[in-house]
BAKOL-491740 format. One record per residue (C-alpha): residue number from 1; residue in one letter; x, y, z. Coordinates in Angstrom, 2 decimals. Layout:
REM BAKOL-491740
+-----+--------+---------+---------+---------+
! num ! residu !       u !       v !       w !
+-----+--------+---------+---------+---------+
! NUM !      A !       X !       Y !       Z !
...
+-----+--------+---------+---------+---------+
This chain:
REM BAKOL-491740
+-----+--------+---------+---------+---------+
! num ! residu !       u !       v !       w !
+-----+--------+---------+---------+---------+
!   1 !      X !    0.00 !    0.00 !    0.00 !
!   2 !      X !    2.49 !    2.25 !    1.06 !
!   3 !      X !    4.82 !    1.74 !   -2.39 !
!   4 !      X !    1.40 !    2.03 !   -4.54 !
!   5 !      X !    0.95 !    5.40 !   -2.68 !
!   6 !      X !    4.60 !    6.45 !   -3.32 !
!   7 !      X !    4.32 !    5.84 !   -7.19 !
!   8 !      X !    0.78 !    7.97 !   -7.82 !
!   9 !      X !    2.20 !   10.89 !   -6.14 !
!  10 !      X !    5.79 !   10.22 !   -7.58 !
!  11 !      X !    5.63 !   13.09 !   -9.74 !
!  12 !      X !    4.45 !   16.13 !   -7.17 !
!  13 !      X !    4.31 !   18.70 !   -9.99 !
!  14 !      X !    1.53 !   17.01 !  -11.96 !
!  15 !      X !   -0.35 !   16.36 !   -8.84 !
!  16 !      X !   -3.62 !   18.10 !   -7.68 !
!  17 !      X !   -3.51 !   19.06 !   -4.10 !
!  18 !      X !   -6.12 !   20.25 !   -1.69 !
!  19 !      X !   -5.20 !   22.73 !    1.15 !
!  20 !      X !   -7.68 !   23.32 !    4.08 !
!  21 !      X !   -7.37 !   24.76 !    7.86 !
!  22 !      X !   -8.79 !   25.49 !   10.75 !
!  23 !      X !   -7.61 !   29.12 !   10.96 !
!  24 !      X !   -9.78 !   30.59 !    8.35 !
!  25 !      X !   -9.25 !   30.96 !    4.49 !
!  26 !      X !   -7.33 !   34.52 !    5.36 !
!  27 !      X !   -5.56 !   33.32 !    8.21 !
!  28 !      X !   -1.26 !   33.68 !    7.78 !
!  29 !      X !   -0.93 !   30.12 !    8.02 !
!  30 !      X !   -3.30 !   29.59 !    5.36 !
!  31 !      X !   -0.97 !   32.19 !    3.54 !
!  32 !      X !    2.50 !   30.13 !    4.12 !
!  33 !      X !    0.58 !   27.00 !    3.05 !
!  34 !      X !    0.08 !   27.98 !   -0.42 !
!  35 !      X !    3.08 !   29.10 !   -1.50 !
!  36 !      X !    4.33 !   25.76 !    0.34 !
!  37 !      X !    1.77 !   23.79 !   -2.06 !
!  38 !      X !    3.16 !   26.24 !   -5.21 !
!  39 !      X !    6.33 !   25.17 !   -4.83 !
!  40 !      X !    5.48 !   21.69 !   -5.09 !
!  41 !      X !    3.16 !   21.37 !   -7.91 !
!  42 !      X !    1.36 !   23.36 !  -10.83 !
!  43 !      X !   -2.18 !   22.33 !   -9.57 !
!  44 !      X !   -3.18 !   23.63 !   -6.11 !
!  45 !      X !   -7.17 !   24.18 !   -4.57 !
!  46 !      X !   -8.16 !   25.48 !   -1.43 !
!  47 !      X !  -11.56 !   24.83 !   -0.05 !
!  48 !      X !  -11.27 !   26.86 !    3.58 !
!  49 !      X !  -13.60 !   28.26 !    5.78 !
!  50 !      X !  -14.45 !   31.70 !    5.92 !
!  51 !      X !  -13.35 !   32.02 !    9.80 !
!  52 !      X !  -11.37 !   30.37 !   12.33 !
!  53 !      X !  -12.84 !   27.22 !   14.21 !
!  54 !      X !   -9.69 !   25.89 !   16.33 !
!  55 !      X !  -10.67 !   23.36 !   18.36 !
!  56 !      X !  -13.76 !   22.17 !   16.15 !
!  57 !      X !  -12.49 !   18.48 !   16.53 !
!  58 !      X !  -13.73 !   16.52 !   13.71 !
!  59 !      X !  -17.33 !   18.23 !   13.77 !
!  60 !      X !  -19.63 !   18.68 !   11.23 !
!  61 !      X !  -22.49 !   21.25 !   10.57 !
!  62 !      X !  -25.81 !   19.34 !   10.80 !
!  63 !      X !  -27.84 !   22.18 !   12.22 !
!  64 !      X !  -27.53 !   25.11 !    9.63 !
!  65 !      X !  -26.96 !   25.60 !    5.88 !
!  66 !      X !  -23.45 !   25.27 !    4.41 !
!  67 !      X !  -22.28 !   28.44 !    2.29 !
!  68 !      X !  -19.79 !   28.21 !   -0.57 !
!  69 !      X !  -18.22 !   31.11 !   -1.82 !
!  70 !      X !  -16.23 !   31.07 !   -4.91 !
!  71 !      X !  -13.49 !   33.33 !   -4.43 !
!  72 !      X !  -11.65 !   32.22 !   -7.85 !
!  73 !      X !  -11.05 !   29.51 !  -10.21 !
!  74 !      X !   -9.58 !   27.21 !   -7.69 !
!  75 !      X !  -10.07 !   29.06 !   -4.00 !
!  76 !      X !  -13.41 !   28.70 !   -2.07 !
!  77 !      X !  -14.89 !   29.64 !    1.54 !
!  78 !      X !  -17.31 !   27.32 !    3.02 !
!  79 !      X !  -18.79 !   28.83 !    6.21 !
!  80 !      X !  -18.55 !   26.02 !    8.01 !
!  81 !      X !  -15.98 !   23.18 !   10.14 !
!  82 !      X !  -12.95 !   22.02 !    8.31 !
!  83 !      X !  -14.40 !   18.80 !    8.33 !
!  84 !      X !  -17.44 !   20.32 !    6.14 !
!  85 !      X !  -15.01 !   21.82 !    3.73 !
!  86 !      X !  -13.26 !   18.46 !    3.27 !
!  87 !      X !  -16.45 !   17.29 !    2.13 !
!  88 !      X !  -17.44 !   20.33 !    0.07 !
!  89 !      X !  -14.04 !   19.81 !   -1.60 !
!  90 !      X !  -14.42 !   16.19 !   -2.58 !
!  91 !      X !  -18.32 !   16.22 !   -3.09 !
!  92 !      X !  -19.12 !   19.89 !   -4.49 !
!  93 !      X !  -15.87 !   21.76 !   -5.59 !
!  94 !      X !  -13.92 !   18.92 !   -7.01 !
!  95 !      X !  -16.18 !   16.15 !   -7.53 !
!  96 !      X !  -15.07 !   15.58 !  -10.93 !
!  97 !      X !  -11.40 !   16.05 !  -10.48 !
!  98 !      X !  -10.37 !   15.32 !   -7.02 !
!  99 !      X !   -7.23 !   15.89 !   -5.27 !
! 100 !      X !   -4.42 !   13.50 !   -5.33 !
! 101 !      X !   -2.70 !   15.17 !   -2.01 !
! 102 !      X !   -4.25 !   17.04 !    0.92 !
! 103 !      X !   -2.66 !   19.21 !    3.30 !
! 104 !      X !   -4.01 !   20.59 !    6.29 !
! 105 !      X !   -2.32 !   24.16 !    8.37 !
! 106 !      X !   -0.06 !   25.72 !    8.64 !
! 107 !      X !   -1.62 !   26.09 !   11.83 !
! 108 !      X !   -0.51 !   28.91 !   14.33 !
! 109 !      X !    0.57 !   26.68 !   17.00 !
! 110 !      X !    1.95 !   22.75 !   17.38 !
! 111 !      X !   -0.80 !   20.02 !   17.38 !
! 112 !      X !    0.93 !   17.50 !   19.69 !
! 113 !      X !   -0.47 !   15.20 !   22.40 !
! 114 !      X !   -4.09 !   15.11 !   22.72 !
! 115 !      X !   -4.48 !   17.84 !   20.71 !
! 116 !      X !   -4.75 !   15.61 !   17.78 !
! 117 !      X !   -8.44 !   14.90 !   19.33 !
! 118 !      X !   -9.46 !   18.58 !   19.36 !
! 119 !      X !   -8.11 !   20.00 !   16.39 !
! 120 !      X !   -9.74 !   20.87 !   13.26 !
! 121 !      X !   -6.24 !   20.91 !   11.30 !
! 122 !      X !   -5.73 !   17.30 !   12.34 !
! 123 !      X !   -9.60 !   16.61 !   11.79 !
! 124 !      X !   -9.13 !   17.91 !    8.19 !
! 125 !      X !   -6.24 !   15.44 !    7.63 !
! 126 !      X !   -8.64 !   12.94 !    9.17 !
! 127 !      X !  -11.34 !   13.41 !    6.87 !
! 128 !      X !   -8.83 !   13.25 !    3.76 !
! 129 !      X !   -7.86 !    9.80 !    5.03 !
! 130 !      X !  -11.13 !    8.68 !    5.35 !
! 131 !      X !  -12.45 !    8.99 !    1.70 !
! 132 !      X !   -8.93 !    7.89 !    0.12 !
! 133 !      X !   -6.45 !   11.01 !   -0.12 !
! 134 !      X !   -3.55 !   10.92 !    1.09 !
! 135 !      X !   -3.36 !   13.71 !    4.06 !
! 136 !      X !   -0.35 !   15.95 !    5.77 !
! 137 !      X !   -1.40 !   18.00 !    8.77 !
! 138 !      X !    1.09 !   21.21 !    9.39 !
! 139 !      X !    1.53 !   23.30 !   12.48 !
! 140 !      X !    3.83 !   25.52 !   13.55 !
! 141 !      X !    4.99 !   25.44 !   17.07 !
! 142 !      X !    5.08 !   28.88 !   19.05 !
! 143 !      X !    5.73 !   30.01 !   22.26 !
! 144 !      X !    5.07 !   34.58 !   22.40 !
! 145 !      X !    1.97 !   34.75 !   20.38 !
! 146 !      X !    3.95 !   37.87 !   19.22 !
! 147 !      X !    6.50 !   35.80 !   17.23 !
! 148 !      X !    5.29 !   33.32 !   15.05 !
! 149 !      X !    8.42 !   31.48 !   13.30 !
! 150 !      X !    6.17 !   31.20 !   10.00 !
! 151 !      X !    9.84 !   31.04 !    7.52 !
! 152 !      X !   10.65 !   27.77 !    9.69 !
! 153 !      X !    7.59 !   26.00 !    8.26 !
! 154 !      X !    7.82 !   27.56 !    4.73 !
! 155 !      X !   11.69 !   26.66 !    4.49 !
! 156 !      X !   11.22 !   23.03 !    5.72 !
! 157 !      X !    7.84 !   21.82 !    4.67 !
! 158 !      X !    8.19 !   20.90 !    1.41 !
! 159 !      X !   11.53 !   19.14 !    1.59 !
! 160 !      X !    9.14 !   17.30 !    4.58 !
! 161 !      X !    6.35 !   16.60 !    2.00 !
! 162 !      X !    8.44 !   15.67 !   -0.51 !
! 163 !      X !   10.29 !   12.71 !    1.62 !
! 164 !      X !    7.00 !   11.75 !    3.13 !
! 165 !      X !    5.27 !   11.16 !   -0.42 !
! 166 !      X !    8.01 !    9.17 !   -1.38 !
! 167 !      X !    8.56 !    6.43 !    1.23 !
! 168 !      X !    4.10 !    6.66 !    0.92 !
! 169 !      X !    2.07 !    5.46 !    3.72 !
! 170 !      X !   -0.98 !    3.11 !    4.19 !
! 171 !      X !   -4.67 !    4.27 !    3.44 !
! 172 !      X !   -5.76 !    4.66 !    7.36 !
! 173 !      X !   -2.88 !    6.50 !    8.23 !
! 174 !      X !   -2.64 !   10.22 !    8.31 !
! 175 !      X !    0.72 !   12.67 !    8.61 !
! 176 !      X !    1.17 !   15.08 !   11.66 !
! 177 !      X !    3.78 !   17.04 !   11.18 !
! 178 !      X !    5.01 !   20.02 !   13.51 !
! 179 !      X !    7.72 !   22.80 !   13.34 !
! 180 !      X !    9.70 !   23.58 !   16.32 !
! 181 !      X !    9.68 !   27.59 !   17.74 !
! 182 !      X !   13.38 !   28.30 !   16.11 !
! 183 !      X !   14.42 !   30.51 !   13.16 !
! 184 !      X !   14.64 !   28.34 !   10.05 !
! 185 !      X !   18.73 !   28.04 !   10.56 !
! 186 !      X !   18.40 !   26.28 !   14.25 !
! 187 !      X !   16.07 !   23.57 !   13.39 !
! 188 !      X !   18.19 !   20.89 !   14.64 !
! 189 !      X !   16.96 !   17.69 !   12.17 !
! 190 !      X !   13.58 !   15.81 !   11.88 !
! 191 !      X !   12.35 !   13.27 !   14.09 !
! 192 !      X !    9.96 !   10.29 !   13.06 !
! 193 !      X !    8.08 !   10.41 !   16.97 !
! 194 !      X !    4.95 !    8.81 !   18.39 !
! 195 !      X !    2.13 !   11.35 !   20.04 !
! 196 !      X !    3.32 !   12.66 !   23.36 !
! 197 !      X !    1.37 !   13.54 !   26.60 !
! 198 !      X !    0.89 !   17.16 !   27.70 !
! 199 !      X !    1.33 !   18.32 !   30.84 !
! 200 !      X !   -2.16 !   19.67 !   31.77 !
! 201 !      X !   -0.83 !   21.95 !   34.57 !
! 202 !      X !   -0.96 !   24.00 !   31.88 !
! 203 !      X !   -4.57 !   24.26 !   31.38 !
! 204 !      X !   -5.93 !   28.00 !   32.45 !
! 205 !      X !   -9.92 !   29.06 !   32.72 !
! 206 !      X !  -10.00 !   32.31 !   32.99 !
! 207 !      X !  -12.82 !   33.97 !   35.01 !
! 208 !      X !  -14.06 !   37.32 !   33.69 !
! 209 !      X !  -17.10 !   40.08 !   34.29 !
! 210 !      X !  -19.02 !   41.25 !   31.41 !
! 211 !      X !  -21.03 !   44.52 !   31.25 !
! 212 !      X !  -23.87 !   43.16 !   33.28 !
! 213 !      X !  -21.63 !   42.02 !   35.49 !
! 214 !      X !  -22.09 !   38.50 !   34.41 !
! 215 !      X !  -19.12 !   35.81 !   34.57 !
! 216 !      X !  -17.94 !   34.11 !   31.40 !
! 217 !      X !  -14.85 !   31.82 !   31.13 !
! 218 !      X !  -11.59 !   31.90 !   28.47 !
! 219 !      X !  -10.03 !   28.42 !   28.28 !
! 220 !      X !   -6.13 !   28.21 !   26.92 !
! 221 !      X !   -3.16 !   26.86 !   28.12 !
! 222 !      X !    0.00 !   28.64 !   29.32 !
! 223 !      X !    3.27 !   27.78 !   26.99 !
! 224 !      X !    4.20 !   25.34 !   29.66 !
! 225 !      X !    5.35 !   21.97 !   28.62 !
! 226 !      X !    6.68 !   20.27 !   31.59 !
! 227 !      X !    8.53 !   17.13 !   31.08 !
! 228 !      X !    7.76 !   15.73 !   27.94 !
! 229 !      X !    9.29 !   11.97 !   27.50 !
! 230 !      X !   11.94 !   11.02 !   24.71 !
! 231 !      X !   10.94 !    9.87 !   21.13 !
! 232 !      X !    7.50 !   11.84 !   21.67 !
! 233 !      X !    5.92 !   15.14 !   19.77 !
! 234 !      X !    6.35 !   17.73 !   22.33 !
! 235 !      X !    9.84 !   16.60 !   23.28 !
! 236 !      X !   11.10 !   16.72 !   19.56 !
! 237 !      X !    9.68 !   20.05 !   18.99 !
! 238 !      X !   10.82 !   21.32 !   22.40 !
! 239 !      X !   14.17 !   20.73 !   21.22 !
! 240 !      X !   14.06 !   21.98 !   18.04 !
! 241 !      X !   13.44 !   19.33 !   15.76 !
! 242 !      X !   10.69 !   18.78 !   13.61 !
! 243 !      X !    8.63 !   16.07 !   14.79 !
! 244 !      X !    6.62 !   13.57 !   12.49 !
! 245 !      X !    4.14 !   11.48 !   13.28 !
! 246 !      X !    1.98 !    8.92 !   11.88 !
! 247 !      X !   -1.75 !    8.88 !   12.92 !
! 248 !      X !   -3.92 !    5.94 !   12.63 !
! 249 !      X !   -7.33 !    5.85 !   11.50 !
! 250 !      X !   -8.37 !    2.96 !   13.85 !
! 251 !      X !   -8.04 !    3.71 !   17.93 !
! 252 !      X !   -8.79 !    0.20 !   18.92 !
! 253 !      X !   -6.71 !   -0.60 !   21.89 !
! 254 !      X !   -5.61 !   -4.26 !   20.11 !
! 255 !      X !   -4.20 !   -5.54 !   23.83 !
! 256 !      X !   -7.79 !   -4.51 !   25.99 !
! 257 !      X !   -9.85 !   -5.82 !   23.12 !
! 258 !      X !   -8.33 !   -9.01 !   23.83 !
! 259 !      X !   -8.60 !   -8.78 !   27.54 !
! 260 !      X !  -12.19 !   -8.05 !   27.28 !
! 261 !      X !  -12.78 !  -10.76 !   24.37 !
! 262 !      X !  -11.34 !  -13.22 !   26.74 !
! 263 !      X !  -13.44 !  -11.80 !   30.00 !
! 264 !      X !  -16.67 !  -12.00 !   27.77 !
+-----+--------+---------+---------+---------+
């Protein structure tokens, strides 16, 4: 599977890629991510949405009509999850010329640990996976909202994408891939890594007052990593490498399924 993957993207210049995020359609990331994709092949859609939805998960919109807005020839808005736009993309916007590649970010900020289970970049990437296209999820890592390292994913990613596509990878496997906070220049190699664990110290609800004197809550997390363990996400990008890792489609736990097939 992986080899029959490696040989229909073989040549990245006649392939047709799909880029998506969870940022919004004018976000920076969004920005980095096509001239990433341009530099890789002559062929490149985006199907966004119009505004950011971090932390959408893999969520779709059941409740409320889906607008598409055609922006140009190959760049639409769909107000709606990145999930939805996926499935505008493959259903709607390219339904009679779908994408050979899909990549998902750049997103401001790493998704590492569990935050593969709330993100919408990695939910993208998910989606991809799950009707056949190949998908790479992109983040970059930061640590002062003030200074996003955007040239460290834009200098590295496609040498990244172009490795990935050819050693190819099975069909229920997705790529997360994150960029360390460093200048381009101090990136200190790339690291194949499985998903780390994030300290959740880190978690902050923030209590505020409104005008009528009403509280309402802001949850984020303070750029606290605590003591990440070796050969995981957060530990390769904490010291400066860029950290790849391989998603799976299927979270049975093999070893409690057979436990609980021998119990019942």
């Amino acid at each position: 599977m992986a080899k029959q993957l490696g040989r229909k993207l073989a040549n990245l210049r006649r392939t047709r890629i799909l880029l998506t995020n969870d940022d919004g359609i004018s976000a920076p990331g969004m920005k980095v991510l096509q001239r990433i994709a341009r530099s890789l092949s002559n062929d490149v859609w985006v199907v966004a949405p119009e505004g950011e939805h971090s932390g959408a998960s893999h969520s779709l919109t059941l409740t409320a009509p889906l607008r598409l807005r055609k922006i140009s020839a190959k760049k639409f808005a769909v107000e709606g999850t990145p999930t939805d736009c996926v499935m505008m993309a493959m259903n709607q916007v390219m339904a009679n010329n779908p994408p050979d590649l899909l990549l998902s970010g750049v997103n401001r900020g790493a998704n590492m640990g569990e935050d593969v289970t709330y993100s919408g970049t990695i939910a993208a990437a998910m989606e991809g996976t799950l009707v056949g296209v190949p998908s790479i999820a992109l983040s970059q890592s930061f640590a002062n909202r003030k200074v996003m390292h955007w040239p460290t994913a834009e200098q590295h990613a496609s040498d990244i994408i172009r490795r990935l596509v050819a050693i190819g990878w099975s069909r229920d496997v997705l790529m997360n891939v994150n960029f360390p906070d460093c200048l381009p220049g101090d990136v200190k190699g790339v690291e194949v890594v499985r998903q780390g664990r994030r300290d959740f110290s880190a978690l902050n609800i923030e209590q505020r007052i409104d005008a009528r004197e009403r509280p309402y809550y802001w949850i984020g997390f303070r750029p606290i990593q605590g003591q990440p363990e070796e050969g995981t996400d957060i530990r390769a990008t904490e010291e400066g490498r860029i950290a790849i890792t391989p998603l799976h489609l299927d979270l049975t736990e093999n070893k409690a399924l057979k436990q609980l097939k021998a119990a019942f």
